[in-house]
Backbone as ProteinMPNN parsed JSONL, in Angstrom:
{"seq_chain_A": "XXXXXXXXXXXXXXXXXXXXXXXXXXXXXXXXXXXXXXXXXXXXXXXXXXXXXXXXXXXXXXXXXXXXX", "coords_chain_A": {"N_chain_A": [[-22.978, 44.219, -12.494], [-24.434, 42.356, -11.439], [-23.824, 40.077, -13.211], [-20.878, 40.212, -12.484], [-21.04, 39.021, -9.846], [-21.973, 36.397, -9.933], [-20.233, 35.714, -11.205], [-17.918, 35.884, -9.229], [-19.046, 33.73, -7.272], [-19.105, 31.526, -9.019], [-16.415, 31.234, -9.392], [-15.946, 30.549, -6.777], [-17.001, 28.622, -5.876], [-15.949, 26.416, -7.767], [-13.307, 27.026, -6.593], [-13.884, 25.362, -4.373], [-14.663, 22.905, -5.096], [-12.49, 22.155, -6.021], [-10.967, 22.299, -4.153], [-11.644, 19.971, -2.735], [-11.971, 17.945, -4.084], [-8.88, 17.668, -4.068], [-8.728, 16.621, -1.108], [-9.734, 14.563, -1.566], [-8.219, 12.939, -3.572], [-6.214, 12.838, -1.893], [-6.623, 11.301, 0.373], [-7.271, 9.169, -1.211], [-5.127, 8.089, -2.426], [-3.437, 7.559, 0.065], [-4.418, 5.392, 1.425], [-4.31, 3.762, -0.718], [-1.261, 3.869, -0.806], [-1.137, 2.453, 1.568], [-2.674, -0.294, 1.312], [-0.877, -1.069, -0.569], [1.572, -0.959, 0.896], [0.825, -3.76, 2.286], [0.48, -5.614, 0.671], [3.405, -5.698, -0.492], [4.321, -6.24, 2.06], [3.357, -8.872, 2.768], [4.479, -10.035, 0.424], [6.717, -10.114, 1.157], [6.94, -11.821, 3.315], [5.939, -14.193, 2.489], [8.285, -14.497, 0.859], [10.373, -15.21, 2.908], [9.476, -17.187, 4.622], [9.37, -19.088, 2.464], [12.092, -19.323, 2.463], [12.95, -19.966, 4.68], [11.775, -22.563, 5.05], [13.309, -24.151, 3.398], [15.254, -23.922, 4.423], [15.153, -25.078, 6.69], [14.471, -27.83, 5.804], [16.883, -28.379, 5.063], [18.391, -28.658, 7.246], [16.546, -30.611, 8.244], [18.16, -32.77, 6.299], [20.149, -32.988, 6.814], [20.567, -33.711, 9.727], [19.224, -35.652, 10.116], [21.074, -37.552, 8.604], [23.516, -36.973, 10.071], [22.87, -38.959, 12.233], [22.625, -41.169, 11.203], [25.01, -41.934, 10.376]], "CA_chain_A": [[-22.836, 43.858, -11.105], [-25.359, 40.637, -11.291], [-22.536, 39.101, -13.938], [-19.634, 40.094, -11.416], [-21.404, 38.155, -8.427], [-22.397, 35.193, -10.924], [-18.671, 35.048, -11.789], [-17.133, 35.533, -8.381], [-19.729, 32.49, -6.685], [-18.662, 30.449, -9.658], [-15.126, 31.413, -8.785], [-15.52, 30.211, -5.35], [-17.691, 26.899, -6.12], [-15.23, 26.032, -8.464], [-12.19, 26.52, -5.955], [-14.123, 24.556, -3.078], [-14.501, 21.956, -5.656], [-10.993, 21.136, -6.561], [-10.36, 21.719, -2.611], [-12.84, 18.858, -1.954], [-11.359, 17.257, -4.737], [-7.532, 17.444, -3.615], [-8.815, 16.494, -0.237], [-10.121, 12.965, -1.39], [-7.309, 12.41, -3.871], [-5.021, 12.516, -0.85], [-7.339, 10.222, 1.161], [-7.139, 7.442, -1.564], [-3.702, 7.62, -2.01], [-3.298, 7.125, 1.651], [-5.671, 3.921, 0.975], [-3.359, 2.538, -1.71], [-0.159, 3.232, 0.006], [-1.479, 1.391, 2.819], [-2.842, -1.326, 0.602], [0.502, -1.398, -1.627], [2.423, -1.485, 1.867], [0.386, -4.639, 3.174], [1.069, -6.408, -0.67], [4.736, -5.675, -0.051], [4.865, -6.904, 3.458], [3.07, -10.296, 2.533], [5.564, -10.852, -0.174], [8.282, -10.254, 1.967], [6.389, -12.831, 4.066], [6.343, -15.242, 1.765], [9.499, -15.3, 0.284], [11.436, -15.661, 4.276], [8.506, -18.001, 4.473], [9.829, -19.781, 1.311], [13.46, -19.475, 2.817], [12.462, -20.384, 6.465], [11.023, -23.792, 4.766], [14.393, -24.642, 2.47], [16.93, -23.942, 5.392], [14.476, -26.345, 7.67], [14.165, -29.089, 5.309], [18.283, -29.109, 4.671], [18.958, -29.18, 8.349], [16.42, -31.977, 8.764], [18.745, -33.476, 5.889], [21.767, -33.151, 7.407], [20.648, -33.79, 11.488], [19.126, -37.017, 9.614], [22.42, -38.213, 8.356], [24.449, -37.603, 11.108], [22.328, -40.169, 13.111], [22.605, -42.309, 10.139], [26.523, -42.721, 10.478]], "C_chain_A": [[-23.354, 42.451, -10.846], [-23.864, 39.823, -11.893], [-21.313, 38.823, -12.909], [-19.867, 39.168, -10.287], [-21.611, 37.078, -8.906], [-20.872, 34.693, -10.523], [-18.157, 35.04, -10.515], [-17.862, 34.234, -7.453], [-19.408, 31.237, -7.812], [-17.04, 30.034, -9.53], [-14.797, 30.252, -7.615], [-16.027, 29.006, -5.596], [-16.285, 26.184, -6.312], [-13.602, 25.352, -7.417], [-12.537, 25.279, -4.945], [-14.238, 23.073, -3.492], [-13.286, 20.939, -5.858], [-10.212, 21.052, -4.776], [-10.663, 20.337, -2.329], [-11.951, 17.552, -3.024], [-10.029, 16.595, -4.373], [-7.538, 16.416, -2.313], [-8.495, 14.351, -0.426], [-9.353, 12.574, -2.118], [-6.057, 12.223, -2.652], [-5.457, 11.047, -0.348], [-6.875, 8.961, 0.501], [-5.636, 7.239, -2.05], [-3.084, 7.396, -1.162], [-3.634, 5.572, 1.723], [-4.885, 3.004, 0.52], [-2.308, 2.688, -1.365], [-0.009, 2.588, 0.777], [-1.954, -0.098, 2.319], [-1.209, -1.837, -0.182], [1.529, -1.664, -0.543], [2.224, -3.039, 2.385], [0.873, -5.851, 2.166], [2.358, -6.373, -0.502], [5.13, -6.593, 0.891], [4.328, -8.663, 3.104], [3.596, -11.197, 1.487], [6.76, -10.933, 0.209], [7.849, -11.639, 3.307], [6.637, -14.293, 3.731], [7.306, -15.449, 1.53], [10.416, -15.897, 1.755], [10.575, -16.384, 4.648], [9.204, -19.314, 3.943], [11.136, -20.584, 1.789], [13.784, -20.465, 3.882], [12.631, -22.191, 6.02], [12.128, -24.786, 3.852], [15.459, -24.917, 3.514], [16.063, -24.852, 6.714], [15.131, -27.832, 7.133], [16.117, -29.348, 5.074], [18.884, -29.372, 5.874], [18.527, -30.163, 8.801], [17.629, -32.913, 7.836], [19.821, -34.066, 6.508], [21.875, -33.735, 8.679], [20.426, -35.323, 11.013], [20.206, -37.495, 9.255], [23.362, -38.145, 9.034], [23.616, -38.659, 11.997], [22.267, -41.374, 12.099], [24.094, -43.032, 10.245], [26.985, -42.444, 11.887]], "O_chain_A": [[-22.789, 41.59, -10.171], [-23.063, 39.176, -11.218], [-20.861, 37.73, -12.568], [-18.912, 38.562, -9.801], [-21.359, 36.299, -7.987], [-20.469, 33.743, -9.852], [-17.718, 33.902, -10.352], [-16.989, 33.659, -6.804], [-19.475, 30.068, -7.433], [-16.554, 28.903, -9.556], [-13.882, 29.433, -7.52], [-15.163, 28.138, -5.468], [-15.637, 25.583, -5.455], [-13.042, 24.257, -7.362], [-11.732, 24.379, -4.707], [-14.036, 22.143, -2.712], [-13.121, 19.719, -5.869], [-9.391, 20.266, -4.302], [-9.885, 19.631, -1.687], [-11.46, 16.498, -2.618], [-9.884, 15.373, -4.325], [-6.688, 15.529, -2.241], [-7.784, 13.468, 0.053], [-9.218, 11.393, -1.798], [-5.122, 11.429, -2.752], [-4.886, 9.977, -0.56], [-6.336, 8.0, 1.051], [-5.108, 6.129, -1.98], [-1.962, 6.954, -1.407], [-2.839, 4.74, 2.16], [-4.669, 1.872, 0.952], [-1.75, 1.593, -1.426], [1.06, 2.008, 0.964], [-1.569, -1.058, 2.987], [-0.711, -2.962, -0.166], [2.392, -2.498, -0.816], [3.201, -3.624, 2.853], [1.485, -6.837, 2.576], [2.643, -7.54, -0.233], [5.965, -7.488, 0.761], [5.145, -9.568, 3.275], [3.456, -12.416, 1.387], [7.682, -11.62, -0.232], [8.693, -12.174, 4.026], [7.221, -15.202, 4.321], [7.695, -16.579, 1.823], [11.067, -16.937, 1.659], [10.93, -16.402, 5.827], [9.53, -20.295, 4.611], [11.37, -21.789, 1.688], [14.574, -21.408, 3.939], [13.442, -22.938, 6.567], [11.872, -25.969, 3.628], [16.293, -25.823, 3.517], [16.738, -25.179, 7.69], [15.895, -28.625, 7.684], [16.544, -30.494, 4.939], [19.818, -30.174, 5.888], [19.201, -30.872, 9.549], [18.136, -33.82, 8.497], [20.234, -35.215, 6.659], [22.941, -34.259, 9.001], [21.22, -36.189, 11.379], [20.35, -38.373, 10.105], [24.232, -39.009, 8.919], [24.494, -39.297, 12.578], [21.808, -42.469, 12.422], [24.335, -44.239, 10.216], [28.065, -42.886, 12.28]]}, "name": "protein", "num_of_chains": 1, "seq": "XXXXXXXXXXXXXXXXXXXXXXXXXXXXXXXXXXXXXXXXXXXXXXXXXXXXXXXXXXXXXXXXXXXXX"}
C-alpha cells in the first residue's frame, strides 16, 4: 500500500512536470515566432527600403535630364 501511494504521487509529479513543461515550451515558441516574425518584417523592410532608394535615384536621373534638354 506505502509502494502503491509512492508510485501513484510519483505518477502525478511526473505528469505535472511535463504539464509545466509543455506549458513553457509553448510560451517560448510564442517568443521566437514573435522574434522570427519581427526578423522577417525588417528584412522585408529593408529590401522595399533598398527598392524605394533605386527607383528614387533613377527618377532623380531621368527628372535631371529632362531639364537638361
Amino acid at each position: 500500500m506505502l509502494i502503491d501511494n509512492i508510485t501513484t504521487n510519483h505518477q502525478f509529479e511526473i505528469q505535472q512536470i511535463l504539464k509545466d513543461a509543455a506549458v513553457r515550451i509553448g510560451k517560448f515558441k510564442e517568443i521566437v515566432d514573435t522574434k522570427q516574425n519581427q526578423v522577417n518584417n525588417e528584412v522585408i523592410i529593408e529590401k522595399l527600403t533598398k527598392k524605394y532608394e533605386q527607383e528614387k535615384g533613377i527618377v532623380l536621373i531621368i527628372t535631371s535630364s529632362l531639364f537638361i534638354h
